[in-house]
VMD Tcl script that builds the backbone (N, CA, C; Angstrom):
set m [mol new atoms 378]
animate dup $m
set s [atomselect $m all]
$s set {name element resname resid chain x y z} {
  {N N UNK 1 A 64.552 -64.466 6.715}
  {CA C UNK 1 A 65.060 -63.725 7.873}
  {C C UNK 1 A 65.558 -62.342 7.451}
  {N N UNK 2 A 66.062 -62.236 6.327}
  {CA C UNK 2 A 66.438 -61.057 5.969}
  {C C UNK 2 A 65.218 -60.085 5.712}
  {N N UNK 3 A 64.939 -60.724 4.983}
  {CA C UNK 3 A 63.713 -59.263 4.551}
  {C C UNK 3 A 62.456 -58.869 5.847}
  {N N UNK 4 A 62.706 -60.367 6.589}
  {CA C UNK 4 A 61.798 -59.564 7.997}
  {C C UNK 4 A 62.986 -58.731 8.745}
  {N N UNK 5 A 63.869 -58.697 8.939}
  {CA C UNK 5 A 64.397 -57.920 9.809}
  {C C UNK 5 A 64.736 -56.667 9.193}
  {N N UNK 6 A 65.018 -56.600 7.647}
  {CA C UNK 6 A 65.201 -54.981 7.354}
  {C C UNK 6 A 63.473 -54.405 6.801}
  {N N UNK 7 A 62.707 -54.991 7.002}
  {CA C UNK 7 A 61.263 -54.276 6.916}
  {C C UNK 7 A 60.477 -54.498 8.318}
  {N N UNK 8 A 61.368 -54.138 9.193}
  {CA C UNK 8 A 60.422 -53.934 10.644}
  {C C UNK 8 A 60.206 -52.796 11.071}
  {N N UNK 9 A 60.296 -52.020 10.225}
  {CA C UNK 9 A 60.117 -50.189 10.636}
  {C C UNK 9 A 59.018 -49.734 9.710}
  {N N UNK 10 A 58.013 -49.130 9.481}
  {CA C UNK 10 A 57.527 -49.052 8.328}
  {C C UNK 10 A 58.046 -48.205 7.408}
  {N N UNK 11 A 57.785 -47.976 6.730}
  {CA C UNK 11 A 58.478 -46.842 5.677}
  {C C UNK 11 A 57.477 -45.844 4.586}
  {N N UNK 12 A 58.153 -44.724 4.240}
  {CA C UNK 12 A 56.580 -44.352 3.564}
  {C C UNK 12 A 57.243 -43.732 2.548}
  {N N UNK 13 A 56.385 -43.553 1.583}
  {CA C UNK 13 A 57.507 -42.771 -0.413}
  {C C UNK 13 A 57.318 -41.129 0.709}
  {N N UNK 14 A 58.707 -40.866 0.170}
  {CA C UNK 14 A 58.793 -39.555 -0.165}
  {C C UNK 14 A 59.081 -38.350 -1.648}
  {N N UNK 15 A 59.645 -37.479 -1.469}
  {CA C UNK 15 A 60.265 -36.879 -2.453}
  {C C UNK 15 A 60.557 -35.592 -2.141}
  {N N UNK 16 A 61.558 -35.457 -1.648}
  {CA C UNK 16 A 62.521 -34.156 -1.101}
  {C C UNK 16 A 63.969 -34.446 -0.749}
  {N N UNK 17 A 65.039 -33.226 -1.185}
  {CA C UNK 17 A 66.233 -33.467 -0.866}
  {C C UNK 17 A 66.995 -33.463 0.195}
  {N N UNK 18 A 68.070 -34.725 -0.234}
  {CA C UNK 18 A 68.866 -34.963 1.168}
  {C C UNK 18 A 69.942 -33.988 1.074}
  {N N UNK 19 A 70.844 -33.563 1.504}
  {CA C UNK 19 A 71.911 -33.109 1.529}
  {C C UNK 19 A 73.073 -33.966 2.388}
  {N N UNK 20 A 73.888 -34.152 1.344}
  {CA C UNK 20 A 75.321 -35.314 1.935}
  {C C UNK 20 A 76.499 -34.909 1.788}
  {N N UNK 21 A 76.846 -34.777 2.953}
  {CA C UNK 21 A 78.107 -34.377 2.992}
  {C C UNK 21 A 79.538 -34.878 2.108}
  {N N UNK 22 A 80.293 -34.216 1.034}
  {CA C UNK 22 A 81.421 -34.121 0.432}
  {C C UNK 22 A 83.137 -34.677 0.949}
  {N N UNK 23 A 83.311 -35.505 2.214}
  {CA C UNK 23 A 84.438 -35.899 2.922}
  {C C UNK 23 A 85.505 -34.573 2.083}
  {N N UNK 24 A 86.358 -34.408 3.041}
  {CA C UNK 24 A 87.759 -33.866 2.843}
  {C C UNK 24 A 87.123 -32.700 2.240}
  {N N UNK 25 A 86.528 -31.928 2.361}
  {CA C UNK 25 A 86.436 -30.583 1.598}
  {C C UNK 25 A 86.502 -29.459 3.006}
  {N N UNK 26 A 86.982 -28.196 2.663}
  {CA C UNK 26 A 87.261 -27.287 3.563}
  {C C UNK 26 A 87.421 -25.968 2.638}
  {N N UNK 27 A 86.071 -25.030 3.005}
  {CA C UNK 27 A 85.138 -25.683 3.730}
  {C C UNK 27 A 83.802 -26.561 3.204}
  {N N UNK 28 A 83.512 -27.299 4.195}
  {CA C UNK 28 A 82.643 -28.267 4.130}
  {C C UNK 28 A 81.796 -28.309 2.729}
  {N N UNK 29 A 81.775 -28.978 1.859}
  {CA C UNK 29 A 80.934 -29.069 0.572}
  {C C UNK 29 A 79.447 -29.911 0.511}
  {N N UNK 30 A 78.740 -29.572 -0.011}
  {CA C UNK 30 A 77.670 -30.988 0.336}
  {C C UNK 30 A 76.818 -31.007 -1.331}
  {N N UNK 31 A 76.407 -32.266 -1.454}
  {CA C UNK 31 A 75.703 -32.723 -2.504}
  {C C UNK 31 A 74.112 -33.180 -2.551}
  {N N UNK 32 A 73.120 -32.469 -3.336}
  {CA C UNK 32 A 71.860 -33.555 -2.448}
  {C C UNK 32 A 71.173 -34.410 -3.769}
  {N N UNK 33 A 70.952 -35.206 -3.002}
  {CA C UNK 33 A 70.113 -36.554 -3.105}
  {C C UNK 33 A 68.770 -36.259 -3.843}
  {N N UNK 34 A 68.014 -36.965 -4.353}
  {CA C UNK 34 A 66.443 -37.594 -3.732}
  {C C UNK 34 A 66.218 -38.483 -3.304}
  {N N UNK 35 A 65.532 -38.256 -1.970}
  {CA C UNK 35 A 64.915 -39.074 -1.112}
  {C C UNK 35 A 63.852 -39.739 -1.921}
  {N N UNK 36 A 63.693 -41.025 -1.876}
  {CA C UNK 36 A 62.766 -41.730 -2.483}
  {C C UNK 36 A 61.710 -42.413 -1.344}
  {N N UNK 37 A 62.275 -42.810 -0.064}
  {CA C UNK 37 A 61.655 -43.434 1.092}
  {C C UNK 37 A 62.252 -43.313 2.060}
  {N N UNK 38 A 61.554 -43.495 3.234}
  {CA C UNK 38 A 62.306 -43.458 4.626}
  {C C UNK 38 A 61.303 -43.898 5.561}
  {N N UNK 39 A 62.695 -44.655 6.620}
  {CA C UNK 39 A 61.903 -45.583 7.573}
  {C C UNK 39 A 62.821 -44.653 8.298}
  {N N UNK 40 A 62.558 -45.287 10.045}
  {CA C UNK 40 A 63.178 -44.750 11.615}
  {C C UNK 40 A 64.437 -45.637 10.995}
  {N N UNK 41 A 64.718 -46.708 9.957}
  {CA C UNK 41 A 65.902 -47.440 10.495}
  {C C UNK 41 A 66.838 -46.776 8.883}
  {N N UNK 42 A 66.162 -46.291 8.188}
  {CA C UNK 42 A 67.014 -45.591 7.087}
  {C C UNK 42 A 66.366 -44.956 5.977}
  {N N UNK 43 A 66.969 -44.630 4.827}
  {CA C UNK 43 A 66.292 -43.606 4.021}
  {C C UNK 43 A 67.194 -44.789 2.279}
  {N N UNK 44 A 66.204 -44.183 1.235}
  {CA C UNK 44 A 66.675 -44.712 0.027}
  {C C UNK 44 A 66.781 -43.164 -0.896}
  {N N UNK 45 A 67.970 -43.491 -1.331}
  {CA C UNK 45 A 68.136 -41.883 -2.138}
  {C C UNK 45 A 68.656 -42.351 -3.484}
  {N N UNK 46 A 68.096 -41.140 -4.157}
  {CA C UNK 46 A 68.179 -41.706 -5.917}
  {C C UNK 46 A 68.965 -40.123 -6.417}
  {N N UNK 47 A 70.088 -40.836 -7.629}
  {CA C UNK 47 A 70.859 -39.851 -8.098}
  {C C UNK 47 A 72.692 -40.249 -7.982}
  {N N UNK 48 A 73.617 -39.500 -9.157}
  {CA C UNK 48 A 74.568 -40.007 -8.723}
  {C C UNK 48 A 74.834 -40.925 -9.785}
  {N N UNK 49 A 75.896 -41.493 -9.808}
  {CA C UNK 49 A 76.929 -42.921 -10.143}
  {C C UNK 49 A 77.361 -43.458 -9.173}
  {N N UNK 50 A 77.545 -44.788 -9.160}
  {CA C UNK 50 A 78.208 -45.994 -8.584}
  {C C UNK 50 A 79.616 -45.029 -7.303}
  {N N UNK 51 A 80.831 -44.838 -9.035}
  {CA C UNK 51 A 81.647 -44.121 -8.602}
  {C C UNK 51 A 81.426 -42.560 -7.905}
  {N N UNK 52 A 80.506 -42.170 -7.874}
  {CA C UNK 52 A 80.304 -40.597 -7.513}
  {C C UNK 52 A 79.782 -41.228 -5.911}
  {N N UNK 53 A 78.796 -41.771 -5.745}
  {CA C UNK 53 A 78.575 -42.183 -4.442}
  {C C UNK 53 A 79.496 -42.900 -3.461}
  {N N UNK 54 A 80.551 -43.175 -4.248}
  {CA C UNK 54 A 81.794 -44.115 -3.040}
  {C C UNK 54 A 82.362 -42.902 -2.556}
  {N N UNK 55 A 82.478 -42.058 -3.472}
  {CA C UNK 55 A 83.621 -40.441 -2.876}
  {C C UNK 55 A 82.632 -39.859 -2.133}
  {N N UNK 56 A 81.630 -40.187 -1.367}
  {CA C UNK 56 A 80.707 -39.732 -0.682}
  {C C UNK 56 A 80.795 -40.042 0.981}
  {N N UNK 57 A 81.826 -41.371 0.980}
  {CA C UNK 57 A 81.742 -41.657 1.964}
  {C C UNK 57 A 83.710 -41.546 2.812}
  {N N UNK 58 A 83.003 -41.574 4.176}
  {CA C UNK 58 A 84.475 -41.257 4.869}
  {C C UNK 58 A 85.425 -42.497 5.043}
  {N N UNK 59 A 86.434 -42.132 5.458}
  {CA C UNK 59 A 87.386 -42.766 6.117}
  {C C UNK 59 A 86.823 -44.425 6.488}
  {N N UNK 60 A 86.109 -43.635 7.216}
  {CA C UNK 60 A 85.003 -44.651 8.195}
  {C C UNK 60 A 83.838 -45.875 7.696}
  {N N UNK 61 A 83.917 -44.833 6.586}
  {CA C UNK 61 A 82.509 -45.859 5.675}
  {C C UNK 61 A 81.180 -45.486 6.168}
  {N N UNK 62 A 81.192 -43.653 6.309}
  {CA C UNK 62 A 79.968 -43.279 6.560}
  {C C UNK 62 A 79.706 -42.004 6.073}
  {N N UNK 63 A 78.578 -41.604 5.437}
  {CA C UNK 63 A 78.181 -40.921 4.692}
  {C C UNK 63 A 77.639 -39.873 5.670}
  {N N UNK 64 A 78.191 -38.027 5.899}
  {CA C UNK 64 A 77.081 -37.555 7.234}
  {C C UNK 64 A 76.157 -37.465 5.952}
  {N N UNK 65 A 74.501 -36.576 6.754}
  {CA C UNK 65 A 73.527 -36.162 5.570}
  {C C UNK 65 A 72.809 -34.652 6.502}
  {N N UNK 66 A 72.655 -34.129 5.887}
  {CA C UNK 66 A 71.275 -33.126 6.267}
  {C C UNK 66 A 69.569 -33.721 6.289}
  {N N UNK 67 A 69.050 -33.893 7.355}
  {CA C UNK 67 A 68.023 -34.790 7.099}
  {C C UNK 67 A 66.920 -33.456 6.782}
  {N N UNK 68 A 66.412 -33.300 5.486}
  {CA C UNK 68 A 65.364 -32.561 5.066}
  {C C UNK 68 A 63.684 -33.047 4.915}
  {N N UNK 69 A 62.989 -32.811 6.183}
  {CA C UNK 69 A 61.915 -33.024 6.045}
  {C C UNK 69 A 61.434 -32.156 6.066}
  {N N UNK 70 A 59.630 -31.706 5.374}
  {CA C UNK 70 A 59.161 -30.687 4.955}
  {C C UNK 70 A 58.769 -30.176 6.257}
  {N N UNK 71 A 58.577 -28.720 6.122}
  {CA C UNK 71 A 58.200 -27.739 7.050}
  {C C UNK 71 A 59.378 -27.363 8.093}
  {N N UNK 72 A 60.542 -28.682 8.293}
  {CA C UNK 72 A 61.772 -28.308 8.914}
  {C C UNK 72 A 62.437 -27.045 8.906}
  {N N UNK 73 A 62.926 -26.336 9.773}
  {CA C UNK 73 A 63.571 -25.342 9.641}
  {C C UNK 73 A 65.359 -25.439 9.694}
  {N N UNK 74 A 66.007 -24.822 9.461}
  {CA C UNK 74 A 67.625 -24.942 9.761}
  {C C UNK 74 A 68.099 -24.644 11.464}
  {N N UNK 75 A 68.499 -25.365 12.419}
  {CA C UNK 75 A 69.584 -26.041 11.991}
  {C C UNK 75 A 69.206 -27.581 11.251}
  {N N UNK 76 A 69.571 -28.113 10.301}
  {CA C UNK 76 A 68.540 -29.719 9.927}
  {C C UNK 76 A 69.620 -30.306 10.241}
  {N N UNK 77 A 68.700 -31.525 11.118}
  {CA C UNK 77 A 69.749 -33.141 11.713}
  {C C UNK 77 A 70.649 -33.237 10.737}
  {N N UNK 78 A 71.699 -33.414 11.494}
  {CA C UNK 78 A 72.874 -34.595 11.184}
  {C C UNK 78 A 72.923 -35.597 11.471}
  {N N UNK 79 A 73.058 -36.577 10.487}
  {CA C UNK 79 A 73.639 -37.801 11.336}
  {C C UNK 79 A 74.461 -38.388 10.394}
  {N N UNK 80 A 74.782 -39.570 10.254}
  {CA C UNK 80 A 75.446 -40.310 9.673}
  {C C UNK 80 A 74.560 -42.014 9.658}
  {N N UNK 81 A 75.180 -42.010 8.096}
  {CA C UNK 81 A 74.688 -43.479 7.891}
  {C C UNK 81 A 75.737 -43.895 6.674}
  {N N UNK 82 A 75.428 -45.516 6.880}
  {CA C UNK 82 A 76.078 -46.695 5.692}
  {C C UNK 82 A 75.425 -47.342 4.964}
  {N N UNK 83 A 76.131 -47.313 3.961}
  {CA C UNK 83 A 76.006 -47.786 2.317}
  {C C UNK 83 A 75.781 -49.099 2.384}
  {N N UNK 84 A 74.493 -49.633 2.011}
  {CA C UNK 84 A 73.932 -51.106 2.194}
  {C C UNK 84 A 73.765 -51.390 0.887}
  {N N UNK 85 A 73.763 -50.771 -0.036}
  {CA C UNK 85 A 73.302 -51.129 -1.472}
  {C C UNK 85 A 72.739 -50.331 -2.795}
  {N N UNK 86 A 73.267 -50.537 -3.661}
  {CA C UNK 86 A 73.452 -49.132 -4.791}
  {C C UNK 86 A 72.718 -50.156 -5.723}
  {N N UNK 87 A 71.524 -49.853 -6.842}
  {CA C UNK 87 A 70.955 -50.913 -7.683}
  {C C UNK 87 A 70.803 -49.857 -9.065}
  {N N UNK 88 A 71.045 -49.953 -10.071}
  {CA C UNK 88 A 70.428 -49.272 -11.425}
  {C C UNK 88 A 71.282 -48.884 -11.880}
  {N N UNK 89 A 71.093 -48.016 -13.065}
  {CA C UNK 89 A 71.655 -47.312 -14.343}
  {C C UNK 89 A 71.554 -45.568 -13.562}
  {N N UNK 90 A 72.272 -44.845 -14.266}
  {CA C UNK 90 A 72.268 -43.500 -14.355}
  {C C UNK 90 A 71.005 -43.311 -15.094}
  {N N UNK 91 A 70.146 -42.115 -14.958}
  {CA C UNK 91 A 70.219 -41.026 -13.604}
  {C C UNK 91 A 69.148 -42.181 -12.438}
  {N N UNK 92 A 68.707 -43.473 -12.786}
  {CA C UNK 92 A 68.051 -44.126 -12.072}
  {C C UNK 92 A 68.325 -45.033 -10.908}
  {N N UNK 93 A 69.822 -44.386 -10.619}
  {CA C UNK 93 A 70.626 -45.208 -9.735}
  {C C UNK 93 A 70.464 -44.894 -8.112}
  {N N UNK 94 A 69.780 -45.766 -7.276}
  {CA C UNK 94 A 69.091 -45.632 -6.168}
  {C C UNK 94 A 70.661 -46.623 -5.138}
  {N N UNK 95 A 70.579 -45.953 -3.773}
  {CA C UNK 95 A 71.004 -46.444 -2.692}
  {C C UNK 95 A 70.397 -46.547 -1.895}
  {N N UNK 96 A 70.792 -47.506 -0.840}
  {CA C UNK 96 A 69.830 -48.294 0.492}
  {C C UNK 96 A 71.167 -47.180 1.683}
  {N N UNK 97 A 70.438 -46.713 1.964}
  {CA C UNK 97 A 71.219 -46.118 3.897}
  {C C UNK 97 A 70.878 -46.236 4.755}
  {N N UNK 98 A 71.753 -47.253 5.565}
  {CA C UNK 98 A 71.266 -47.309 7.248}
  {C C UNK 98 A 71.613 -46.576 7.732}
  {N N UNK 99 A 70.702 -45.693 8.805}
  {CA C UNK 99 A 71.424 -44.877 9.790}
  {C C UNK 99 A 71.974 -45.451 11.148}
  {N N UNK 100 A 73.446 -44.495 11.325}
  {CA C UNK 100 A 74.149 -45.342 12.109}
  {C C UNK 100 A 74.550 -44.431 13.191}
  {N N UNK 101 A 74.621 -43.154 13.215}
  {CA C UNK 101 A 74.845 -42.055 14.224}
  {C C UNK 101 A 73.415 -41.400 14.263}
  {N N UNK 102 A 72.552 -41.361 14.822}
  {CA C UNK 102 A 71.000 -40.480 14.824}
  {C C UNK 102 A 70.999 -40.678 16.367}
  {N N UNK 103 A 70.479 -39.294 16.757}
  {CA C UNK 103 A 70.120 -38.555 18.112}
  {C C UNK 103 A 68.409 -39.131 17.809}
  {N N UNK 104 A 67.944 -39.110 19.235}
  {CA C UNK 104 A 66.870 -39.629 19.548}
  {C C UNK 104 A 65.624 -38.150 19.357}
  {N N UNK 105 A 66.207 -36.995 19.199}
  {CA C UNK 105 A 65.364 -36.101 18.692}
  {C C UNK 105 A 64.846 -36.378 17.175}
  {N N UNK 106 A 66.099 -36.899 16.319}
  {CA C UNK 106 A 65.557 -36.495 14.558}
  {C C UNK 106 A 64.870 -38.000 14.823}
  {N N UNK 107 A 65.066 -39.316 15.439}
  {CA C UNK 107 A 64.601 -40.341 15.229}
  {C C UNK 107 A 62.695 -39.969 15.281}
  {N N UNK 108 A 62.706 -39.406 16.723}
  {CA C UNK 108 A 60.790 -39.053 17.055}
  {C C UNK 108 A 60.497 -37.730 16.102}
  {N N UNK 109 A 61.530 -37.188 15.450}
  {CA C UNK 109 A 60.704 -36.426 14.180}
  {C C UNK 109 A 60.712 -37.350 12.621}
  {N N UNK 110 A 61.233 -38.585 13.055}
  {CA C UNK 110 A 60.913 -39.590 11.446}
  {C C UNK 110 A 59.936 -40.413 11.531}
  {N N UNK 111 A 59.584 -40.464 13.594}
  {CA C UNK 111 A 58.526 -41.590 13.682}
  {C C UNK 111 A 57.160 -40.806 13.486}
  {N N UNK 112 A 57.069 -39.480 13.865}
  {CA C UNK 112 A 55.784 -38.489 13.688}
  {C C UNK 112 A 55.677 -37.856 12.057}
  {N N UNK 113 A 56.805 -37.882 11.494}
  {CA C UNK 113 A 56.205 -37.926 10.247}
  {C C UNK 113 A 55.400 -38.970 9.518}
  {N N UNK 114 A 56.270 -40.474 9.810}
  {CA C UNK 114 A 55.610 -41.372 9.389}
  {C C UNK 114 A 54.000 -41.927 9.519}
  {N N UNK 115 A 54.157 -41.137 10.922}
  {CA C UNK 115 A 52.764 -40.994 11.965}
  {C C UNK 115 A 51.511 -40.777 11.191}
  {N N UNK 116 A 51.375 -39.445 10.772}
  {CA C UNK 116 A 51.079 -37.799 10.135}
  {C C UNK 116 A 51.041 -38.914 8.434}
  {N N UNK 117 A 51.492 -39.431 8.031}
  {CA C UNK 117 A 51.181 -39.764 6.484}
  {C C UNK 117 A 50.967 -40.943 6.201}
  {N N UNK 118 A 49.908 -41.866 7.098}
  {CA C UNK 118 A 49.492 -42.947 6.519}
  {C C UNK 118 A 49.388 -43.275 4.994}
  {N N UNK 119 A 49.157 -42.109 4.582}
  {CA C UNK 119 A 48.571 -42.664 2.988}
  {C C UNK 119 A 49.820 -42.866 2.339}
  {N N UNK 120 A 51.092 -42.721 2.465}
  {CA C UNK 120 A 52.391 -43.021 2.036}
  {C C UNK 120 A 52.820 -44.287 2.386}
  {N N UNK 121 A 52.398 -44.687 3.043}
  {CA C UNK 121 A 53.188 -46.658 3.634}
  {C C UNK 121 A 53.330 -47.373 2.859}
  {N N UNK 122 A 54.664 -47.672 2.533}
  {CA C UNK 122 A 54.839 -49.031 1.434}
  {C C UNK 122 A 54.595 -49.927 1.818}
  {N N UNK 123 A 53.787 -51.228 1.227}
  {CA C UNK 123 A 53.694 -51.874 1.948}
  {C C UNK 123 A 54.419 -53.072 1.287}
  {N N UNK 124 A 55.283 -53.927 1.967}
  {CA C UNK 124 A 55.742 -55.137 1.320}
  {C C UNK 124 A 54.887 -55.799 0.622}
  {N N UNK 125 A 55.136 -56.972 -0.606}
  {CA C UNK 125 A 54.614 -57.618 -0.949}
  {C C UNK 125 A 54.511 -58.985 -0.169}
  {N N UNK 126 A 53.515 -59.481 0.110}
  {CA C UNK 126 A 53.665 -60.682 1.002}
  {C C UNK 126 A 53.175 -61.857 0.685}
}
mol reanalyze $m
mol bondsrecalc $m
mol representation Tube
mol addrep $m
């Protein structure tokens, strides 16, 4: 049940940076990522420590991000997402993010990218 319900979106490899917001900084600080994959229901980003990625997140237990997809121009989505799971060693240390605040604009620009790059689809092992 688990692994069907968090692989019902498809997902496809990427490789471009996220930008994540720094909590408590003024003004605003941000740190970026690599994006390793991304589905409509979240993104996996590589980089970081254990401890460097907890000071990443708010009050709240949510991380905002700059969502950077190619050809995008500035202003780039905001949204916010949560920390589902951190796996590896330094510099190979990857996190799982659900998104948990996303506007229905950046969502139909993650479903038309995914659209646009068949040849990227991970596909589960089954």
């Amino acid at each position: 049940l688990f692994s069907t319900r968090r692989r019902r979106a498809p997902r496809v490899a990427v490789h471009w940076m996220v930008d994540v917001a720094i909590p408590n900084t003024d003004p605003q600080h941000w740190t970026g990522l690599s994006a390793t994959d991304l589905s409509a229901q979240g993104i996996r980003l590589q980089g970081l420590e254990p401890d460097d990625i907890r000071r990443l997140l708010s009050d709240e237990g949510y991380a905002q991000m700059k969502l950077r997809l190619p050809g995008m121009r500035p202003p780039l989505p905001l949204l916010a997402a949560e920390l589902r799971w951190g796996l590896g060693e330094k510099p190979n240390f990857y996190t799982g993010w659900l998104f948990s605040k996303i506007d229905a604009d950046t969502l139909k620009l993650i479903d038309n990218y995914i659209a646009d790059h068949p040849q990227d689809l991970i596909k589960d092992p089954t």
